[in-house]
C-alpha positions as CSV (number, residue, x, y, z in Angstrom):
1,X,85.5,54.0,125.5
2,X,85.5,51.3,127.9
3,X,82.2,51.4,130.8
4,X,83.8,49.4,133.5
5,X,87.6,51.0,133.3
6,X,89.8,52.9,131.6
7,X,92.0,51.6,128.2
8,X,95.0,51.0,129.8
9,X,93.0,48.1,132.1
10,X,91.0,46.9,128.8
11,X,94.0,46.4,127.3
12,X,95.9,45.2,129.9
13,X,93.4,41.9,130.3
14,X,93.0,41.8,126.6
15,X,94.5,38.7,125.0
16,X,94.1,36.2,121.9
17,X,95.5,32.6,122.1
18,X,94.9,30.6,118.8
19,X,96.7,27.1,118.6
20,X,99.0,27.8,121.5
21,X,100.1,30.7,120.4
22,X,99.6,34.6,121.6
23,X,98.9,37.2,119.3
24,X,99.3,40.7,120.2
25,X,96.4,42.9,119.1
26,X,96.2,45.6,116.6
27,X,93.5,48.1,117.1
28,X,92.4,50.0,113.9
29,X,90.6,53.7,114.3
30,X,89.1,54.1,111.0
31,X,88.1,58.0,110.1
32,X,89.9,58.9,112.9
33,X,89.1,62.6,112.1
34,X,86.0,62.4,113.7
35,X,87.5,62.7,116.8
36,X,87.8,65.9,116.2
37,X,84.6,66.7,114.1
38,X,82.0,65.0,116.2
39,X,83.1,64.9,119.5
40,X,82.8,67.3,122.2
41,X,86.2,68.8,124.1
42,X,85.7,67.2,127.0
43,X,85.0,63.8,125.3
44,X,87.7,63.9,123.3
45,X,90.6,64.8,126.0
46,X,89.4,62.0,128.2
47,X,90.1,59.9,125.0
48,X,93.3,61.3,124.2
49,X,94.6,61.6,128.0
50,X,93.8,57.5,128.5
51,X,95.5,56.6,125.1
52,X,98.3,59.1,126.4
53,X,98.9,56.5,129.0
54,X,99.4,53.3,126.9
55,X,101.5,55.0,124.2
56,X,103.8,56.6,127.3
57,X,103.6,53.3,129.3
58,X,102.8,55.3,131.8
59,X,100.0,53.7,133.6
60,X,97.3,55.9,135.3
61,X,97.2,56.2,139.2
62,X,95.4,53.7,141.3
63,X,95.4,50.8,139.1
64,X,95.4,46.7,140.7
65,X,98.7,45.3,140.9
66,X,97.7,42.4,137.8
67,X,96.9,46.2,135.8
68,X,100.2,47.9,136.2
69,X,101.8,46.0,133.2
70,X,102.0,47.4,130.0
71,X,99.6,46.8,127.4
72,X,100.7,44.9,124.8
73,X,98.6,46.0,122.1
74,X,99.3,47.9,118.0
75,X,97.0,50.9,116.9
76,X,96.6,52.2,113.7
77,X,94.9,55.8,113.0
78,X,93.5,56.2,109.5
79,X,92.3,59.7,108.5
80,X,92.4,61.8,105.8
81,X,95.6,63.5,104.6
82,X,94.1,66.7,104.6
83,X,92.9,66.7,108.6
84,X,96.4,65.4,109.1
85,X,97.1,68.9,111.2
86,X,94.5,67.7,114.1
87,X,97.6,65.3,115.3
88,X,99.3,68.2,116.3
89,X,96.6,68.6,118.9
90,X,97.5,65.2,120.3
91,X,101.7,65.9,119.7
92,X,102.1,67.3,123.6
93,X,100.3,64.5,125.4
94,X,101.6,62.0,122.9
95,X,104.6,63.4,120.8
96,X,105.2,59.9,119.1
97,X,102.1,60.3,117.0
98,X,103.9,61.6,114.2
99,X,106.4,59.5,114.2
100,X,105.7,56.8,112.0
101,X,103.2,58.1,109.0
102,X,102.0,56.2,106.0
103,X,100.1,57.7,103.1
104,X,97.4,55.4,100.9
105,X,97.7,56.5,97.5
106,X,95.7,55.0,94.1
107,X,96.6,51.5,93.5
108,X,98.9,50.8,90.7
109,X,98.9,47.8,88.4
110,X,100.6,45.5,90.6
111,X,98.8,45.7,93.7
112,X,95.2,46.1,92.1
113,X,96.4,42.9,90.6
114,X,96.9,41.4,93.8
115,X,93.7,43.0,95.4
116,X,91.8,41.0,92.3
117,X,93.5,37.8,92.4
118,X,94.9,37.0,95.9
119,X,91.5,37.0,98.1
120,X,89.5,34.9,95.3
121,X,92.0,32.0,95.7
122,X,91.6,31.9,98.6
123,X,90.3,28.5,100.3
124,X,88.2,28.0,103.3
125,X,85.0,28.9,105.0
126,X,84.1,31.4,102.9
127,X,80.4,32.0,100.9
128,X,82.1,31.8,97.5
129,X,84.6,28.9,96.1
130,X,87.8,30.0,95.6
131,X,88.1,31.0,91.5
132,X,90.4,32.6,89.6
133,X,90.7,35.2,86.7
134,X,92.3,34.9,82.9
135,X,94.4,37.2,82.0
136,X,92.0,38.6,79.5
137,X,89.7,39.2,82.6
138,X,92.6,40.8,84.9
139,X,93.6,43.5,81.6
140,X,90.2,44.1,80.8
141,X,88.9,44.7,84.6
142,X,92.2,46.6,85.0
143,X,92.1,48.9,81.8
144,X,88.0,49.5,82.4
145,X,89.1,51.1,85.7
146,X,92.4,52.9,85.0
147,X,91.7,56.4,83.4
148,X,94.7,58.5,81.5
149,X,93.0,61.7,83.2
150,X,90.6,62.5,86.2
151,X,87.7,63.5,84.2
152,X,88.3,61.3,80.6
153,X,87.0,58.2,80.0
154,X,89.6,56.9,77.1
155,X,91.2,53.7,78.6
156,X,94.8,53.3,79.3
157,X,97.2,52.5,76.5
158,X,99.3,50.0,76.8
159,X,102.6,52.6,77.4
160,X,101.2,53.9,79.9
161,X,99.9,50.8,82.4
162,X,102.7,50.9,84.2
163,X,102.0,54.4,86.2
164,X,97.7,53.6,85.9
165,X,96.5,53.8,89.2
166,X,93.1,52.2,90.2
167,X,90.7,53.8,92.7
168,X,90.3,50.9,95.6
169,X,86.2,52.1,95.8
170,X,86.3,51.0,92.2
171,X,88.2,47.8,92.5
172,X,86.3,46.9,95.5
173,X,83.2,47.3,93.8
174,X,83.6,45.4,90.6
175,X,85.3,42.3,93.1
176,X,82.1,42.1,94.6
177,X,79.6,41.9,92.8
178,X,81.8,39.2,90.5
179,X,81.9,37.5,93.7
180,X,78.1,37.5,94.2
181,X,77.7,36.5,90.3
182,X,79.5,33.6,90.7
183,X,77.4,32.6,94.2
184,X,74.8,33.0,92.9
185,X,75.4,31.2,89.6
186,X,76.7,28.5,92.0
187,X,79.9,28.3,90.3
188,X,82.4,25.2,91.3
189,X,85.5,25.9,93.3
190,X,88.8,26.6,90.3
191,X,86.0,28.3,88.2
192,X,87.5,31.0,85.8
193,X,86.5,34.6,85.0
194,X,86.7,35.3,81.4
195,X,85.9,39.0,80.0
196,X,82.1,36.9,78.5
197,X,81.3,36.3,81.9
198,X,81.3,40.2,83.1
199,X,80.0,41.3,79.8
200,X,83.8,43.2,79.0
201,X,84.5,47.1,79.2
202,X,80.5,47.9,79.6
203,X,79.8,45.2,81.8
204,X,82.7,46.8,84.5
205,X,80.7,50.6,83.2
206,X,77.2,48.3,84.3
207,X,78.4,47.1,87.4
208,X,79.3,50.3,88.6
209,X,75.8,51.7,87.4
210,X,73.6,48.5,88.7
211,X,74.8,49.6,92.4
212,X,73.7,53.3,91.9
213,X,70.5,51.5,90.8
214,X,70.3,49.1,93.7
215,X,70.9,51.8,96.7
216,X,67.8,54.1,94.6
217,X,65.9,50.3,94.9
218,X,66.2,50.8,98.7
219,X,64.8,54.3,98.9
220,X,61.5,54.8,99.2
221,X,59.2,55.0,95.8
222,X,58.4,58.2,97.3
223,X,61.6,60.1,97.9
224,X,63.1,58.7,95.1
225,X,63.0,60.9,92.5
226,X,63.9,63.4,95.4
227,X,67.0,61.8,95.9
228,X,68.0,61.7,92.1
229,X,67.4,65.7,92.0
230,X,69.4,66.3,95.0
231,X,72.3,64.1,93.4
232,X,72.4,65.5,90.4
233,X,71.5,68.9,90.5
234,X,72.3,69.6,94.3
235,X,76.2,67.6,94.7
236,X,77.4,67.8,90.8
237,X,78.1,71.5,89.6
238,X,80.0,72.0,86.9
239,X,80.8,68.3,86.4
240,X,82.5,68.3,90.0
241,X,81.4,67.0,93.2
242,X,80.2,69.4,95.8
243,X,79.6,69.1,99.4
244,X,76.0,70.5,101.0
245,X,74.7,70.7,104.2
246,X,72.4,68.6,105.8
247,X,69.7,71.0,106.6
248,X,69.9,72.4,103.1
249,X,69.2,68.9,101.6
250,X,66.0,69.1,103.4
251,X,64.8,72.3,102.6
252,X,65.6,73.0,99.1
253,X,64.4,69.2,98.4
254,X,62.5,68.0,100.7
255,X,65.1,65.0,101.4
256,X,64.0,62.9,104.9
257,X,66.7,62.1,107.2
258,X,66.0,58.5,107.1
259,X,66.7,58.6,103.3
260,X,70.1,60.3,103.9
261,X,70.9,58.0,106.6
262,X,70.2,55.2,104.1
263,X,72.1,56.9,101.3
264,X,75.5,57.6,103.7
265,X,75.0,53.6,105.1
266,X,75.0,52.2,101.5
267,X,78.3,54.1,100.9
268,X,76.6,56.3,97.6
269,X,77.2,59.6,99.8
270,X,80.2,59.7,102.7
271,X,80.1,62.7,105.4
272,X,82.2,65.1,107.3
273,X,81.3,67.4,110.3
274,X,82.1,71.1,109.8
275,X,81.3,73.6,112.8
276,X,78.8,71.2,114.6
277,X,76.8,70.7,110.9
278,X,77.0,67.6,108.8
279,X,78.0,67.8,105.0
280,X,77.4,64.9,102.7
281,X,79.2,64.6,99.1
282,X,79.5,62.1,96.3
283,X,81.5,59.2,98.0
284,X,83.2,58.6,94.6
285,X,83.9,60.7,91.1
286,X,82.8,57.2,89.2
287,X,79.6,57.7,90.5
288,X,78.3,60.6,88.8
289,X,78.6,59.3,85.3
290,X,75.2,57.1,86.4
291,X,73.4,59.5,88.4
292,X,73.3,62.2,85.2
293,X,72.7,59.4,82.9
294,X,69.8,58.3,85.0
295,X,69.0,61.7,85.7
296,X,68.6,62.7,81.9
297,X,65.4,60.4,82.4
298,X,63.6,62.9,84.7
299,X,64.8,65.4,83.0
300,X,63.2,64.8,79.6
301,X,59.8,63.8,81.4
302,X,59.8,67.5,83.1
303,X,61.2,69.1,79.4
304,X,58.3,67.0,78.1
305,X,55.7,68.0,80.5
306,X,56.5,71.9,79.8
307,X,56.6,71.6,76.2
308,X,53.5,69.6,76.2
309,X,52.2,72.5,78.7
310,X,53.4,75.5,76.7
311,X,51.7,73.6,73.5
312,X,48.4,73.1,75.5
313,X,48.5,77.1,76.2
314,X,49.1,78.1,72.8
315,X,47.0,76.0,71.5
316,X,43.9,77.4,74.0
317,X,45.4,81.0,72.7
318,X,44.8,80.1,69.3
319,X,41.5,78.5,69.9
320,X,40.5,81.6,71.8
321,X,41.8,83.8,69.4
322,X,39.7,82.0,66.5
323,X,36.5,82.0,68.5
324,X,36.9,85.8,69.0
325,X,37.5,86.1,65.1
326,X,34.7,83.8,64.4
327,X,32.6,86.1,66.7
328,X,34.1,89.3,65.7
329,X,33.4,88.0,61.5
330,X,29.8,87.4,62.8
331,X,29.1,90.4,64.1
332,X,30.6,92.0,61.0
333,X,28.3,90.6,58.9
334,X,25.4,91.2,61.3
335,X,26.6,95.1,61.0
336,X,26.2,94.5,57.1
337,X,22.8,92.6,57.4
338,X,21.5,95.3,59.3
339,X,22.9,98.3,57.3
340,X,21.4,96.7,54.1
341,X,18.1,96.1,55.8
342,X,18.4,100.2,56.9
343,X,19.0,101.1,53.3
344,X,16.3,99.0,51.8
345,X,14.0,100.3,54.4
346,X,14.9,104.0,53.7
347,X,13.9,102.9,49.9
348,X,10.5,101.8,51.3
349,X,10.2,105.0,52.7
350,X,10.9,107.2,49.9
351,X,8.8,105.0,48.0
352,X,5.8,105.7,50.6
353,X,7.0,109.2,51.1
354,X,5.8,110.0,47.4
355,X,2.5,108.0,47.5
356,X,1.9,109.7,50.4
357,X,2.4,113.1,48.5
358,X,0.6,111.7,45.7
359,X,-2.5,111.1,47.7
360,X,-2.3,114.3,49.7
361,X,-2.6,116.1,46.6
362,X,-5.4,114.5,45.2
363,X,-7.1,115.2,48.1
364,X,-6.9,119.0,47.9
365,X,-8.3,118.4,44.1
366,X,-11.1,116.5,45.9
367,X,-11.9,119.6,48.4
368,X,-12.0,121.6,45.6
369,X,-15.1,119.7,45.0
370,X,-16.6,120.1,48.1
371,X,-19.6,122.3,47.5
372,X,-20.9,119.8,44.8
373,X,-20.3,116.8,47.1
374,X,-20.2,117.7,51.0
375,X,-20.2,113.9,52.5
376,X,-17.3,113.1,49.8
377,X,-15.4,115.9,50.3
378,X,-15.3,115.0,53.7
379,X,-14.5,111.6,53.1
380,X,-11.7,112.2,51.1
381,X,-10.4,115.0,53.3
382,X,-10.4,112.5,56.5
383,X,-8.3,109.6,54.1
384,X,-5.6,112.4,52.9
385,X,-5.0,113.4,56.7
386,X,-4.6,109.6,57.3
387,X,-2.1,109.1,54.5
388,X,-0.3,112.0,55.6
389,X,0.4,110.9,59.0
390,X,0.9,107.8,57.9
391,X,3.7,109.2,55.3
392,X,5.3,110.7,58.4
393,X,5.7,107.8,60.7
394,X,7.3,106.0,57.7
395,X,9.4,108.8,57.2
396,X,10.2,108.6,61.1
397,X,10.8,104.5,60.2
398,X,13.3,105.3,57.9
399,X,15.6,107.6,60.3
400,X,15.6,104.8,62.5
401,X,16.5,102.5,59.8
402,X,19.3,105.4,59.0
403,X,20.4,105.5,63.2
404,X,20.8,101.2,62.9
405,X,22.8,101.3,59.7
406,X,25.3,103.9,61.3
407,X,26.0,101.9,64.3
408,X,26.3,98.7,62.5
409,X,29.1,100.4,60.6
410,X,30.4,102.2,63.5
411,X,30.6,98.3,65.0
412,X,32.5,97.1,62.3
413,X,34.9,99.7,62.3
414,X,35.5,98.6,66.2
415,X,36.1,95.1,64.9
416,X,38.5,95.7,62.7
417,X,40.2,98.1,65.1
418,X,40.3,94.9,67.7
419,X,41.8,92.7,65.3
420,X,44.5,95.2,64.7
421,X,44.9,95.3,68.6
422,X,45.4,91.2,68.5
423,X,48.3,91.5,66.0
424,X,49.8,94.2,68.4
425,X,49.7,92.3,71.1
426,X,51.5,89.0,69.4
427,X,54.4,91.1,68.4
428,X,54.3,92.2,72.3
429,X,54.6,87.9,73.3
430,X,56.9,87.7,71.5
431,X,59.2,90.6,73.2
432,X,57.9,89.0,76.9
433,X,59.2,85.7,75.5
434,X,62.9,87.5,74.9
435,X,62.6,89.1,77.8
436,X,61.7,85.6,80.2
437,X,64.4,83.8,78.4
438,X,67.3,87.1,79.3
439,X,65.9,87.1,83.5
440,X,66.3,83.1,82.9
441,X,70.2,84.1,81.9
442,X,70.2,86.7,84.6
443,X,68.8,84.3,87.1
444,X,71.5,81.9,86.7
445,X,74.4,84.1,87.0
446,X,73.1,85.5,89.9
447,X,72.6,82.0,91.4
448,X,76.1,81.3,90.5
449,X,77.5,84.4,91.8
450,X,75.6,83.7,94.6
451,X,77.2,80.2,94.8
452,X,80.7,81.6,94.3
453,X,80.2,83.8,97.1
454,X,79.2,80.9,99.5
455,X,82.6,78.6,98.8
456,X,84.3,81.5,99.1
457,X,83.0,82.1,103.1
458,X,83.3,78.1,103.2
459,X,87.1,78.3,101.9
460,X,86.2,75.6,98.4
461,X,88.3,78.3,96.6
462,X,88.3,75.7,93.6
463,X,84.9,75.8,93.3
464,X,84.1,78.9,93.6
465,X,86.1,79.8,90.7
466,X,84.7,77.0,88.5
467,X,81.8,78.4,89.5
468,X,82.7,82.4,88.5
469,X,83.8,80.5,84.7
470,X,80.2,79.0,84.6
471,X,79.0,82.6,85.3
472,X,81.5,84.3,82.9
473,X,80.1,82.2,79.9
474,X,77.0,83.8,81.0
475,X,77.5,87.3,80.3
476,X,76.3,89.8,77.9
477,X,77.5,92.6,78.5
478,X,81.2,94.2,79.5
479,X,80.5,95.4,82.8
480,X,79.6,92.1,84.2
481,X,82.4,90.5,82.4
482,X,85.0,93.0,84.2
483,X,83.2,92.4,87.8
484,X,83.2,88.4,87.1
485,X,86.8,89.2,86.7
486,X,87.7,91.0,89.7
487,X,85.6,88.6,91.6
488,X,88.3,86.1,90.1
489,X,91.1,87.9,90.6
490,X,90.7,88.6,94.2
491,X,89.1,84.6,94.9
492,X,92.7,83.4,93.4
493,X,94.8,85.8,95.9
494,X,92.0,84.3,99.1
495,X,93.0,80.8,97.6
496,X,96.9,81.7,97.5
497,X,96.5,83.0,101.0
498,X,94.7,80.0,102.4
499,X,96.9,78.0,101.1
500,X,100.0,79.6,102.2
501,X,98.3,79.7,106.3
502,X,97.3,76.0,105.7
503,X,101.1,74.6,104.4
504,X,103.0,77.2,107.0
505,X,100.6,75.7,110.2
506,X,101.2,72.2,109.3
507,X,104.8,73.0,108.9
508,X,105.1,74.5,112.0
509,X,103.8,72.2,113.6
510,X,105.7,69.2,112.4
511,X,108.7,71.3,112.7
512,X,108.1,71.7,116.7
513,X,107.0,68.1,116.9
514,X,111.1,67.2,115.4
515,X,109.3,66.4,112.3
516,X,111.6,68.2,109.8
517,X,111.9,66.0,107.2
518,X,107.9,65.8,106.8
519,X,107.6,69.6,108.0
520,X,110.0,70.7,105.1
521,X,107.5,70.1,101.8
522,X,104.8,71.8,103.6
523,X,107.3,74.7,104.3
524,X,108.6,74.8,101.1
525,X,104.5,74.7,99.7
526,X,104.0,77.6,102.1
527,X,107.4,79.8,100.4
528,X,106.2,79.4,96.9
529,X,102.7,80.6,97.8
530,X,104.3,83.7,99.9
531,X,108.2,83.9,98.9
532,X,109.3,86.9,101.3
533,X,107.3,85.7,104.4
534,X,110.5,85.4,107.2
535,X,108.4,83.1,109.5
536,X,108.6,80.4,106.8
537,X,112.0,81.3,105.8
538,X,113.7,81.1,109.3
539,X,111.9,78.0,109.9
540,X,113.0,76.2,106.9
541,X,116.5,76.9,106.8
542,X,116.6,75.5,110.4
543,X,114.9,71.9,109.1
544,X,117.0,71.9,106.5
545,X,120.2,72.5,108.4
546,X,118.9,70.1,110.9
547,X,118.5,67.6,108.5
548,X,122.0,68.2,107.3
549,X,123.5,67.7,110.7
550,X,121.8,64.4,110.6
């Protein structure tokens, strides 16, 4: 909005002279739905009451005498078809906004021809000579970007060229950088593309690639891996584009906002305002072909890292399981050291244990003697009583011996026992493992469900049922097959019933802006969705009588 006036006096002393000659001004309001997304009320009907004026030609009170002319002056609004219902907001102040409507659709052969070959022959002041393109080039460039189905990537056969259409992102693309080739090559002015020269079908599948490459380039070293998670994992489910809000971006990823700004200014992601919140998508379909191929990158080093991970644990599992066998084998054969050391001890002691006896008894023959030899008998007496206590502390020796060969066997039977414990607890890994990868399954559906839930709130019926498939493929078990189902069943009759409201508003409110002819398809969408609804009915018999009349 003008500072220093209003836009009927900006307009009013607008003018261009080139050569001598006048030229009346066209004014183009790109995205012109953001009128309505990003502005405030109040902002947006001091717009809409100013331009009220010049289309009207009614000029606002209290303007200088040189001001009260009419502007001479074109405007063009370009929005998206599918906010074309905000007009009818503007229809009372201005009710000639609907009058003359032009839809952009996919370019066919012909004019993506023209968009190729037209501006690159053209001569003057421009950073590229003018240059031209074989007709090899113009086919091959042509069939690399034309697709038989959203979705396939066969190329166009030759019966079919006639009803191609081209997306004008694509084209757009490809032109440049073939135009910055050539500058930079410092090719001379008449200089013709041949297929070599963009490397054929791949090089128009590289080109497209090398700018996904060249906007990651621009993000920080930092982020960027960030940023490849959040494309490919964050905007592509399903093999679709999604839409996700700012604020999510930064706290499921950890996304900046200066890297989103980036990422929107370079074109990879366009955005849309939706109840005072930003949403970013995908800016084109082509472009997530090279963010999952680039993607598979990160995801082998992360499918690397956890194998190498999970081989590292089992690995420590099995060298801690060998050291405790190692240890458990030692101590077996300690057990068996010491029980054969207990049994050759109790031999010892037997051994003794009968010396002992022997002696003992040849010392009561010796007492016998004792009145013939007093001092001998003594003697002898005094050396039996030592040899029988010594016979009794071996004998005491060998219990002990007896007591140490017990527990080393008792020991050994524990070790075997553990061992049995460690093969028990294998087989029990081995469950945990089936168990970890079934919540893995469970986890997923959930999530889906989850996400199914949230397009549903959000109205993105279509994805939440390509989200429900994703989940259906998921189950095990016929219960949560039949409540997928249901969920299915009752998303399809919300998406019927959206689209019946969104068709019959439009409708009505082309048909009370006189706008029958365009008001009748979106009636006629709104009959099939809901055939006995009178509303519609009524309303469409009256366009369609009216445009009889006419």
């Amino acid at each position: 909005m003008p500072e220093d006036g209003t836009l009927w006096e900006y307009f009013s002393r607008f003018w261009y002279v080139d050569l001598g000659e006048v030229y009346t001004p066209v004014v183009v309001f790109d995205q012109f739905e953001e009128l309505f997304t990003l502005y405030q009320p109040e902002q947006r009907a001091s717009f809409i009451e100013q331009f009220a004026a010049i289309a009207n030609r009614r000029p606002p009170a209290g303007l200088a005498a040189e001001a009260v002319a009419a502007p001479q002056a074109k405007f063009v609004f370009s929005l998206r078809s599918d906010f074309l219902y905000l007009l009818d907001e503007l229809s009372a102040d201005i009710p000639a906004i609907l009058r003359c409507r032009f839809q952009l659709r996919l370019l066919d052969r012909d004019r993506a021809s023209d968009a190729i070959i037209r501006p690159a022959a053209m001569t003057g002041e421009y950073a590229s000579p003018n240059f031209e393109y074989s007709t090899s080039a113009l086919e091959g460039i042509l069939g690399a970007l034309g697709r038989v189905s959203e979705g396939t990537s066969e190329a166009v056969t030759s019966s079919h060229r006639l009803t191609t259409e081209i997306a004008a992102f694509q084209l757009q693309l490809v032109c440049r950088q073939l135009e910055e080739k050539i500058i930079r090559q410092k090719r001379p002015a008449g200089f013709q593309v041949s297929p070599d020269f963009y490397g054929g079908t791949e090089g128009i599948r590289q080109i497209i690639e090398e700018f996904y490459h060249q906007v990651l380039e621009k993000i920080a070293p930092t982020e960027r891996e960030v940023v490849e998670k959040l494309l490919a994992r964050g905007l592509i489910r399903s093999g679709r584009r999604i839409m996700m809000e700012a604020s999510a971006m930064r706290e499921e990823y950890g996304l900046s906002q200066v890297a989103l700004e980036r990422l929107h200014d370079e074109r990879l992601l366009k955005r849309e305002a939706r109840k005072g919140e930003m949403y970013y998508e995908i800016s084109h379909d082509t472009l997530m072909k090279p963010v999952l191929e680039r993607f598979k990158k990160i995801e082998e080093a992360e499918l690397f890292a956890a194998q190498k991970a999970e081989a590292d644990r089992l690995r420590k599992e099995a060298e801690a399981r060998e050291k405790q066998l190692a240890e458990e084998t030692q101590r077996a054969e300690e057990a068996e050291r010491l029980k054969n050391e207990a049994i050759l001890a109790q031999q010892v002691a037997e051994k003794e244990k009968k010396n002992a006896q022997k002696m003992m008894f040849l010392a009561i023959g010796l007492a016998g003697l004792a009145s013939l030899a007093t001092l001998g008998a003594g003697y002898m007496y005094d050396q039996a009583d030592k040899e029988k206590t010594k016979a009794e502390v071996d004998r005491g020796r060998a219990m002990v011996s007896d007591s140490l060969a017990q527990m080393a066997v008792k020991e050994a039977i524990e070790k075997t026992r553990l061992a049995q414990i460690s093969d028990s607890l294998a087989q029990i890994d081995k469950e945990t493992a089936l168990k970890a990868l079934d919540k893995a399954r469970q986890e997923q559906m959930n999530k889906l469900m989850a996400d199914s839930k949230s397009f549903r709130q959000e109205k993105r019926f279509v994805d939440a049922l390509r989200a429900y498939k994703s989940a259906l493929d998921l189950t095990q078990t016929s219960a949560e097959k039949n409540n997928i189902v249901q969920q299915i069943n009752l998303t399809n009759k919300e998406k019927n019933d959206a689209d019946f409201e969104h068709n019959r508003d439009i409708g009505l409110a082309l048909k009370e802006a006189n706008q029958c002819m365009a008001a009748i398809r979106y009636l006629k969408a709104a009959l099939r969705a809901r055939p006995g609804d009178l509303v519609v009915k009524n309303s469409l018999w009256d366009c369609e009588n009216n445009n009889n009349k006419k």
